[in-house]
Backbone as ProteinMPNN parsed JSONL, in Angstrom:
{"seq_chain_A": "XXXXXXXXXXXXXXXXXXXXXXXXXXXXXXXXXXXXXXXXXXXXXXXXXXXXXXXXXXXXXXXXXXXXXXXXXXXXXXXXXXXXXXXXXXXXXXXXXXXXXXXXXXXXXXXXXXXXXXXXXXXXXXXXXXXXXXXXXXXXXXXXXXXXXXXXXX", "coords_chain_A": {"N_chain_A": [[0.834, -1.177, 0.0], [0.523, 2.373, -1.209], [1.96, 4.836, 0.491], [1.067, 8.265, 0.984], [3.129, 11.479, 1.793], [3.792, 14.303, 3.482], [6.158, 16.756, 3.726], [7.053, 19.323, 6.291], [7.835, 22.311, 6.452], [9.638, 26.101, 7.621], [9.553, 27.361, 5.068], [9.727, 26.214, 2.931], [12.095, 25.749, 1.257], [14.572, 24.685, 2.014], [14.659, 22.713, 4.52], [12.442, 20.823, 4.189], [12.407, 20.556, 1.24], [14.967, 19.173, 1.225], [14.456, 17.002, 2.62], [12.413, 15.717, 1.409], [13.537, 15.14, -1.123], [15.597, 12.672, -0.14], [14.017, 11.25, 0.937], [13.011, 10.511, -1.536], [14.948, 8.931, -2.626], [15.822, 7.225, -1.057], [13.215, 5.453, -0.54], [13.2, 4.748, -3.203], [14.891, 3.163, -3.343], [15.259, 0.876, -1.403], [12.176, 0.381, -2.406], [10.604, 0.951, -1.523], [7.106, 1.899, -1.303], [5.682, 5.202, -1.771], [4.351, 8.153, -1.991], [5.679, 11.369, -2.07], [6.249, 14.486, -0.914], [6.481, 17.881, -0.467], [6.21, 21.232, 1.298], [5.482, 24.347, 2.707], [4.675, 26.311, 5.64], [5.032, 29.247, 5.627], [4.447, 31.363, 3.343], [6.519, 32.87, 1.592], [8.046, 32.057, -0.412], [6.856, 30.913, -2.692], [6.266, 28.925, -5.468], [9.371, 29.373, -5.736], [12.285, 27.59, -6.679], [14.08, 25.425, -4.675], [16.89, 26.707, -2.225], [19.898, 27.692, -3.398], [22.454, 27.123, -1.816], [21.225, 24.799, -0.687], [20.296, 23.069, -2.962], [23.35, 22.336, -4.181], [24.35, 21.144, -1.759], [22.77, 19.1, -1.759], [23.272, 17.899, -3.877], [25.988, 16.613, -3.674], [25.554, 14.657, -2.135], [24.204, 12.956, -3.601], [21.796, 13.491, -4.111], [18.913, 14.942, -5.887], [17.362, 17.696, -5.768], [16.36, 20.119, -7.272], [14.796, 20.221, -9.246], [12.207, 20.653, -7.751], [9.177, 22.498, -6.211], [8.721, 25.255, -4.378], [5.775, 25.541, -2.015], [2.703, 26.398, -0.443], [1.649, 25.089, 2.522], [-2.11, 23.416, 1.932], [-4.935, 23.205, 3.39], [-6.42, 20.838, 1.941], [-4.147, 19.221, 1.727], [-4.123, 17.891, 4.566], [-6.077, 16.042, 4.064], [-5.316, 15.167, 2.204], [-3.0, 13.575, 2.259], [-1.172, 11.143, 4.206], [0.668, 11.454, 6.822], [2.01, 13.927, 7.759], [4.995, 15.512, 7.988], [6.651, 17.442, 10.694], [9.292, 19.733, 10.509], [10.278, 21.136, 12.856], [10.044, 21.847, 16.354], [8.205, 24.464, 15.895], [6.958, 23.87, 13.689], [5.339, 21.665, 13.837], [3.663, 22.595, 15.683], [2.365, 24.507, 14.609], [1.054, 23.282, 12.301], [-0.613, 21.752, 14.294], [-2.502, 23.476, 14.978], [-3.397, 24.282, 12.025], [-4.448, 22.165, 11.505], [-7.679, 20.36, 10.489], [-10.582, 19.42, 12.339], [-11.486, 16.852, 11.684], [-9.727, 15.631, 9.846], [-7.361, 13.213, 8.25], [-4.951, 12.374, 8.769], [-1.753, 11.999, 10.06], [-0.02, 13.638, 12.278], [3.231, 14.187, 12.846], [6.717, 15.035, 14.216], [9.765, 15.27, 12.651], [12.163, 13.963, 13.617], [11.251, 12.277, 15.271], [11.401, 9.471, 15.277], [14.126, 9.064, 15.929], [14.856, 9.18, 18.663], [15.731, 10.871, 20.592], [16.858, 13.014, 22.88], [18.105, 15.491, 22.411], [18.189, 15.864, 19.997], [15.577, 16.747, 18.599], [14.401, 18.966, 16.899], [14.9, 19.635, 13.722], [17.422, 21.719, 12.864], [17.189, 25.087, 11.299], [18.62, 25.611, 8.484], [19.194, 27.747, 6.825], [19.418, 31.003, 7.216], [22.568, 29.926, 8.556], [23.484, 28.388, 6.951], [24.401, 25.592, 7.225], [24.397, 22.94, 5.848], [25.302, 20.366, 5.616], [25.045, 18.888, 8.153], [22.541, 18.904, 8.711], [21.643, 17.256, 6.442], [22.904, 15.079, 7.507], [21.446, 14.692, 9.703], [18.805, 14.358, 8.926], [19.1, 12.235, 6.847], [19.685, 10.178, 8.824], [17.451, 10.354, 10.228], [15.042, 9.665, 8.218], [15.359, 7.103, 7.625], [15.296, 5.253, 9.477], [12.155, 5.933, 9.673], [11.339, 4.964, 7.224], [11.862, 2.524, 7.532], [10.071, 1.819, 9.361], [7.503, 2.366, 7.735], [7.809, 0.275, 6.145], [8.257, -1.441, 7.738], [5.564, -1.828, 8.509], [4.197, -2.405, 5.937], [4.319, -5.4, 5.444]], "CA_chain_A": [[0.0, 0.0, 0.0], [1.182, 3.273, -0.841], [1.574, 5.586, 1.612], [1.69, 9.848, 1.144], [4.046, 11.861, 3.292], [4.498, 15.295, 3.171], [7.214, 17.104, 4.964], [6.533, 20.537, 6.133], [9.231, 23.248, 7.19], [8.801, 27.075, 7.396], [9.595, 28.618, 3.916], [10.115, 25.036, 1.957], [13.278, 25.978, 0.588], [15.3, 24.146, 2.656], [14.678, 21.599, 5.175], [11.274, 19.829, 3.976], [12.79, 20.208, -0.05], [15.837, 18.097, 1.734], [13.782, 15.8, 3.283], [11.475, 15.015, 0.125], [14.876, 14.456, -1.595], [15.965, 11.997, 0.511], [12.833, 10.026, 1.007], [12.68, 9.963, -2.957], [16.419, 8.741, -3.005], [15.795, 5.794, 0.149], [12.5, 4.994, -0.509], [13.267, 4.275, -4.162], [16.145, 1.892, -3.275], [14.539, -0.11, -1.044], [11.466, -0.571, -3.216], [9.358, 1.215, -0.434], [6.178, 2.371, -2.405], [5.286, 6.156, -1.287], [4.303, 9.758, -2.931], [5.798, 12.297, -1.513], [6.115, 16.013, -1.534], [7.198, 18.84, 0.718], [5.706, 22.027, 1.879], [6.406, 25.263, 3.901], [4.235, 27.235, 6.625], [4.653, 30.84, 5.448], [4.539, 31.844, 1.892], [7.356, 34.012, 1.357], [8.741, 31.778, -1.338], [6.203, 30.003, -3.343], [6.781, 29.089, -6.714], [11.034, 28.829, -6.457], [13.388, 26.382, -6.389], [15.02, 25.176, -3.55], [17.549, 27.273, -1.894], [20.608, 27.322, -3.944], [22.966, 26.14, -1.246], [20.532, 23.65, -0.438], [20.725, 22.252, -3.903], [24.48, 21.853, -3.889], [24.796, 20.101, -1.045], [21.684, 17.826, -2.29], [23.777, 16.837, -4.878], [27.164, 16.47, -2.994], [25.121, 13.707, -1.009], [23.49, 12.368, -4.881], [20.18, 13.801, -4.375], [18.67, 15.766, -6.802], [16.255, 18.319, -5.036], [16.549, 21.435, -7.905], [13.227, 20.706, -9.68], [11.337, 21.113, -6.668], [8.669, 24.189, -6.14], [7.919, 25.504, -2.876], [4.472, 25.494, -2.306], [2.477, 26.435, 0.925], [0.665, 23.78, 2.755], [-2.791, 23.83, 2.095], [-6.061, 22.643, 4.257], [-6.469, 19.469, 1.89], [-3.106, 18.291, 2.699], [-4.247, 17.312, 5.748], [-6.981, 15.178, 3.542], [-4.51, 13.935, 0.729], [-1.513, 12.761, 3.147], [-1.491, 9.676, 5.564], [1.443, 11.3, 7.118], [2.421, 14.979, 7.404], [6.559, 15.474, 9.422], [7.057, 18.907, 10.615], [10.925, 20.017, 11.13], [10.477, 21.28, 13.946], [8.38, 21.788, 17.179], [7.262, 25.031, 15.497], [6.304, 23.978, 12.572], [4.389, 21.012, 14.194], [2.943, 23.581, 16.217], [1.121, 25.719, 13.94], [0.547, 22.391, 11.596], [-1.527, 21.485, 14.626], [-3.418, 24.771, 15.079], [-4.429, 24.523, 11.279], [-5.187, 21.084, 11.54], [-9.23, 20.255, 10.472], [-10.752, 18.232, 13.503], [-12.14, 15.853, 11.069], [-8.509, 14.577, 8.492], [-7.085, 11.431, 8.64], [-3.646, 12.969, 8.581], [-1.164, 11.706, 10.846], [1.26, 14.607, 12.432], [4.998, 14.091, 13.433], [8.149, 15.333, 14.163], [10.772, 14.372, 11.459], [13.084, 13.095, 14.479], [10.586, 11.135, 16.508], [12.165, 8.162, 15.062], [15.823, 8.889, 16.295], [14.836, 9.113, 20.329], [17.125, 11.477, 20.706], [16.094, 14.349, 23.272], [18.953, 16.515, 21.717], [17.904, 16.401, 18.16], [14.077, 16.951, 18.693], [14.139, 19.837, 15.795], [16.082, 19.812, 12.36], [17.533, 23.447, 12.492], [17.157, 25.563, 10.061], [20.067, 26.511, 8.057], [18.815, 29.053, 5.901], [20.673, 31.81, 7.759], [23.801, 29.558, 9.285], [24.483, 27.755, 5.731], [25.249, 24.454, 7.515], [23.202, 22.191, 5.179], [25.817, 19.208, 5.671], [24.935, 18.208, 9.204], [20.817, 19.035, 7.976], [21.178, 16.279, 5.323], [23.122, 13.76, 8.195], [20.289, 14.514, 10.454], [17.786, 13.784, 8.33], [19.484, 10.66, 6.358], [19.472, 8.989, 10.115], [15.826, 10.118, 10.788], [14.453, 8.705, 7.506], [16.129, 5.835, 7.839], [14.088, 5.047, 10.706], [10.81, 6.601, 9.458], [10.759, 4.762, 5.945], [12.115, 1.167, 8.159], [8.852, 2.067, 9.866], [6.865, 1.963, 6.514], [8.43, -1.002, 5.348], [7.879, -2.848, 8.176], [3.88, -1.972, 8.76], [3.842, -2.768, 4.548], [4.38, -6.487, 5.512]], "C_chain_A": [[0.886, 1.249, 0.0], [1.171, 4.247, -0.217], [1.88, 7.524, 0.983], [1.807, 10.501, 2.282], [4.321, 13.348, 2.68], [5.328, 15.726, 4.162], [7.144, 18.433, 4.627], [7.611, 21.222, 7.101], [8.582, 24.653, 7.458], [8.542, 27.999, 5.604], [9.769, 27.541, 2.826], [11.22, 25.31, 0.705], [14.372, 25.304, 0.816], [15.493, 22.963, 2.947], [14.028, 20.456, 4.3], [11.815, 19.689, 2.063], [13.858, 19.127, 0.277], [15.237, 16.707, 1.745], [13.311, 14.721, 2.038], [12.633, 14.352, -0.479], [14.877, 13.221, -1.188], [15.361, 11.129, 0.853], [13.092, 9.431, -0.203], [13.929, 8.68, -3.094], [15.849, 6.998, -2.117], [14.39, 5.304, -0.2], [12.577, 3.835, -1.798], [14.397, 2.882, -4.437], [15.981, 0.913, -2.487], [13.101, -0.434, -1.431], [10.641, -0.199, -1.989], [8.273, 1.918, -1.269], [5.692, 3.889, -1.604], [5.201, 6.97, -2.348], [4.632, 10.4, -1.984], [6.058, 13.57, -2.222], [6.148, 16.931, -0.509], [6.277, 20.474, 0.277], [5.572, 23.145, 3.123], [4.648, 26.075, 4.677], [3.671, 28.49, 6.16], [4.676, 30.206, 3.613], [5.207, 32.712, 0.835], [8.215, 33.335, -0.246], [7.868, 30.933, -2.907], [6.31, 30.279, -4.664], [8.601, 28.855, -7.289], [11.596, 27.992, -6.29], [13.752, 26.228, -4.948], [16.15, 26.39, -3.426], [18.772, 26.854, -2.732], [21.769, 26.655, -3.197], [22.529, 24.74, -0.844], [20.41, 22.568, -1.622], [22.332, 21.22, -4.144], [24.667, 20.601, -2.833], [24.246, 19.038, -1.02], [22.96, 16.816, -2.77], [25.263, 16.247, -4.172], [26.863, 14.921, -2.497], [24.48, 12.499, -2.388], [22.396, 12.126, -4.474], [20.006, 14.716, -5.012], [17.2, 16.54, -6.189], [15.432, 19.651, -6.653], [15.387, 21.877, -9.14], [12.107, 20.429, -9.014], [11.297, 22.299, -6.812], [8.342, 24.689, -5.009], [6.826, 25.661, -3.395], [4.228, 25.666, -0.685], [1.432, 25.205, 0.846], [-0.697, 24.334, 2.544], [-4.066, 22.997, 2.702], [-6.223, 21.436, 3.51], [-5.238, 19.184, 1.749], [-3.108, 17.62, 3.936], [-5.089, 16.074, 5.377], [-5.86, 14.07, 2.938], [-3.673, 13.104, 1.184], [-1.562, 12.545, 4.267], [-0.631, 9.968, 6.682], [1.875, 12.74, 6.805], [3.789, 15.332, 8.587], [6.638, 17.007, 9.119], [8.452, 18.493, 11.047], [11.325, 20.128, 11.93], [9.091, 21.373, 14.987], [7.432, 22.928, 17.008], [6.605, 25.082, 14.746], [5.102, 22.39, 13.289], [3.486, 21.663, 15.289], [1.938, 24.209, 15.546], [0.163, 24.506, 12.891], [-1.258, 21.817, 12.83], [-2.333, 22.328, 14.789], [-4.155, 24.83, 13.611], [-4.736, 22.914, 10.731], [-6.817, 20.773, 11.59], [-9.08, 19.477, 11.345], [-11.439, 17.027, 12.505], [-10.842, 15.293, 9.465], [-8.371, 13.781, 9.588], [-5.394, 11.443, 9.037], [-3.161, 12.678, 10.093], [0.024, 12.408, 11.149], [2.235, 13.848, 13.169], [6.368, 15.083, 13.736], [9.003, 14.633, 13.578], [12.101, 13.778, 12.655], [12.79, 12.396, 16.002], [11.259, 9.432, 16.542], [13.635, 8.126, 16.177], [15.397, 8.477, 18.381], [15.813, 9.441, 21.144], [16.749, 13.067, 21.605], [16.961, 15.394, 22.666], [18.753, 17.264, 20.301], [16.427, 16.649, 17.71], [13.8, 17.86, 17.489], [15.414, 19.449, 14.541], [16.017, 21.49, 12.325], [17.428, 23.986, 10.938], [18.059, 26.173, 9.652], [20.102, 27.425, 7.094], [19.96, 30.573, 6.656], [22.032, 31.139, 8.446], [24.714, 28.993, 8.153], [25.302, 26.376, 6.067], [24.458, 23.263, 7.057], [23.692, 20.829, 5.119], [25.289, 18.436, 7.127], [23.245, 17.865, 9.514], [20.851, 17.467, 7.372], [21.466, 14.487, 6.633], [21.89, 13.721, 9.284], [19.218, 13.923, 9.596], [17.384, 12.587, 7.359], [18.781, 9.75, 7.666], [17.775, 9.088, 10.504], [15.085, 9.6, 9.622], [14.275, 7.193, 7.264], [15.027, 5.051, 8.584], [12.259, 5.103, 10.12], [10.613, 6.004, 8.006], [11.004, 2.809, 6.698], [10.338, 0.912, 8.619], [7.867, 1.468, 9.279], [7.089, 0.701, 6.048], [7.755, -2.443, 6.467], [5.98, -3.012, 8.137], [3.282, -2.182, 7.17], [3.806, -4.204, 4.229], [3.506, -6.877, 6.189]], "O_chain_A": [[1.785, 1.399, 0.826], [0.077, 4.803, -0.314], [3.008, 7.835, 0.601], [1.17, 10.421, 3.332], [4.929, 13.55, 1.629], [5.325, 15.248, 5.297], [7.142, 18.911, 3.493], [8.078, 20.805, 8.161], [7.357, 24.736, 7.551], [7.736, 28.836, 5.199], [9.977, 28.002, 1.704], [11.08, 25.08, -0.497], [15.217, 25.243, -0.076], [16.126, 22.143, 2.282], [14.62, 19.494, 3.811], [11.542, 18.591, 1.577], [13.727, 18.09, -0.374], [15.47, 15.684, 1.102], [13.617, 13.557, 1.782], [12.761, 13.131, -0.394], [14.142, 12.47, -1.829], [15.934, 10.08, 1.148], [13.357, 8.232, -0.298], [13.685, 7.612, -3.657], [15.596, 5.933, -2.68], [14.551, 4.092, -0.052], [12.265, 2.646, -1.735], [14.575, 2.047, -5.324], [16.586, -0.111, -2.806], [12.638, -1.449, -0.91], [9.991, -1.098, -1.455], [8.786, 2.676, -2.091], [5.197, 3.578, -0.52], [5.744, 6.759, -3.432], [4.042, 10.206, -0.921], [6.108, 13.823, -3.425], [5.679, 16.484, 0.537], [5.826, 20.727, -0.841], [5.563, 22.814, 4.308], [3.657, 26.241, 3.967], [2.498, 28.861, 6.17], [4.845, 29.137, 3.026], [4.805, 33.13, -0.251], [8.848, 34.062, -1.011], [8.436, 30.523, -3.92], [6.423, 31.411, -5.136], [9.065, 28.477, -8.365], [11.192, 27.41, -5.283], [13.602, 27.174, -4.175], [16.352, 27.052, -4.444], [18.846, 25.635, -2.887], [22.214, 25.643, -3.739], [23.266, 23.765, -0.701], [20.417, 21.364, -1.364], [22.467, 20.0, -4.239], [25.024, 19.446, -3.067], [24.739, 18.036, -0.502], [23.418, 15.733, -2.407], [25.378, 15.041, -4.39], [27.76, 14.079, -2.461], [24.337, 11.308, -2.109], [21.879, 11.013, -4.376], [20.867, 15.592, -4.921], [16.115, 15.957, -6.192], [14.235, 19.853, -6.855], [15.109, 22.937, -9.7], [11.095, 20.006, -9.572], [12.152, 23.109, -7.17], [7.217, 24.298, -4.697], [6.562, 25.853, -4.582], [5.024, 25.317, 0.186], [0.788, 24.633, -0.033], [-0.84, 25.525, 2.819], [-4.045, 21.841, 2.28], [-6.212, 20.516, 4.329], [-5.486, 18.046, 1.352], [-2.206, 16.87, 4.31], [-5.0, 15.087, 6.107], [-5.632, 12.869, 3.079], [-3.506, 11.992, 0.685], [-1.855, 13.28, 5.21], [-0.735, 9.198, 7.637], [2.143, 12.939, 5.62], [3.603, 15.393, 9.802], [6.676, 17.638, 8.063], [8.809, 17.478, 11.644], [12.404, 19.645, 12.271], [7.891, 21.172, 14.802], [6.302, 22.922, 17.497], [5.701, 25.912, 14.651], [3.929, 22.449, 12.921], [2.523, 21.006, 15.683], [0.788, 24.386, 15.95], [-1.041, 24.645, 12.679], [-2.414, 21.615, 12.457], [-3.419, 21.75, 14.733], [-5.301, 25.278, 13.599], [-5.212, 22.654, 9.625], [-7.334, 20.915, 12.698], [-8.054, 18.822, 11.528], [-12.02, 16.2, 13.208], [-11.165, 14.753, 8.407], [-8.726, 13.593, 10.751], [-4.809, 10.492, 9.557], [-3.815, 12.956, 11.099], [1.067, 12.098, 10.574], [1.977, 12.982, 14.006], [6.624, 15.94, 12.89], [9.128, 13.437, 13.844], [12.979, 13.08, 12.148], [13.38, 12.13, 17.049], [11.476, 8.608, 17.431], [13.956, 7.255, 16.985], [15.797, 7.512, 19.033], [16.489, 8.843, 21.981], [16.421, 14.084, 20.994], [16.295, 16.386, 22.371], [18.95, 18.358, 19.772], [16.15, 16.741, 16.515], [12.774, 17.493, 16.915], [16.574, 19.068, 14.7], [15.121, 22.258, 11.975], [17.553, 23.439, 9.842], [18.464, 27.199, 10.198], [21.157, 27.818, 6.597], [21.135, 30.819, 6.381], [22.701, 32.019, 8.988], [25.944, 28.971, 8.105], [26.362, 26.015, 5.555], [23.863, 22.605, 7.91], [22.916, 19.974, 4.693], [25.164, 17.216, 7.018], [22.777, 16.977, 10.226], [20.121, 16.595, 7.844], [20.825, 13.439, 6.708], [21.457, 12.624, 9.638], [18.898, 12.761, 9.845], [16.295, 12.091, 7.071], [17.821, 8.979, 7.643], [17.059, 8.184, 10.934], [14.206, 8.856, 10.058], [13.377, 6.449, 6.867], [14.095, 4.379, 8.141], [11.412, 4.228, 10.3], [9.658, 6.522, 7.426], [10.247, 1.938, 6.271], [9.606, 0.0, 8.234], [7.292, 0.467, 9.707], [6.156, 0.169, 5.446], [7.225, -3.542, 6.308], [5.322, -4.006, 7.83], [2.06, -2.15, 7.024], [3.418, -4.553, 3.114], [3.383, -8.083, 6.404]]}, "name": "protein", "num_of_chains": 1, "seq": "XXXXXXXXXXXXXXXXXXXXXXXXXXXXXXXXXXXXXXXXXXXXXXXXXXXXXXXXXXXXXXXXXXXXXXXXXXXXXXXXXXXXXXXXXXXXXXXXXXXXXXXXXXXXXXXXXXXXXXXXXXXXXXXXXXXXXXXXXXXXXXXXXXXXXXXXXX"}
């Protein structure tokens, strides 16, 4: 069964374009069946590419993020996807505030998997430019979070 997952950041330039990456990349190599697709909070960017450092270091890692569009989340996302990971605890914050009381949509934190009280948020490196230790965070929490899938697909 296939499952949809979106991953939601604040400005989807960044993190949640990472993320999607990186699902596409692991999911597709273990033959895990999903749609995914990523999605930001505010709306300050909608319509561009990924962040251009954020591309680079995609590819550094051999993910290809760079025809990704930001897009803001919108109220049926909560309908369309079985599975929505915020970045952090603010973005699963406000995800739950515009959460309908009646989807099917299952919220997260993208490093509930790890069980790691330290790493509870994926920072945002939009202003720090540290998009290498972003991608190892979020390799190890997919990891986890597509094992997950795989196993409840048996």
């Amino acid at each position: 069964m296939t499952k949809k997952i979106l991953f939601v950041c604040l400005g989807n330039i960044c993190r949640s374009p990472l993320a999607q990456g990186i699902a596409e990349a692991q999911a597709l190599a273990q033959a895990i069946p999903a749609e995914l697709d990523s999605a930001g909070t505010g709306g300050w960017h909608i319509g561009h590419p990924p962040d251009p450092r954020a591309i680079v270091a995609a590819r550094t890692r051999g993910y290809e993020i760079s025809e990704q569009t930001s897009r803001r989340l919108r109220k049926r996302d909560f309908d369309e996807f079985d599975l929505i990971i915020a970045m952090d605890r603010n973005n699963l914050r406000d995800l739950l505030e515009l959460q309908p009381a009646n989807s099917h949509a299952k919220l997260h934190l993208m490093t509930d998997v790890l069980n790691d009280a330290e790493m509870r948020d994926v920072p945002d490196p939009y202003y720090t430019g540290r998009f290498m230790p972003i991608i190892d965070q979020l390799e190890a929490a997919m990891a986890g979070l597509l094992g997950q899938f795989r196993a409840l697909a048996q």
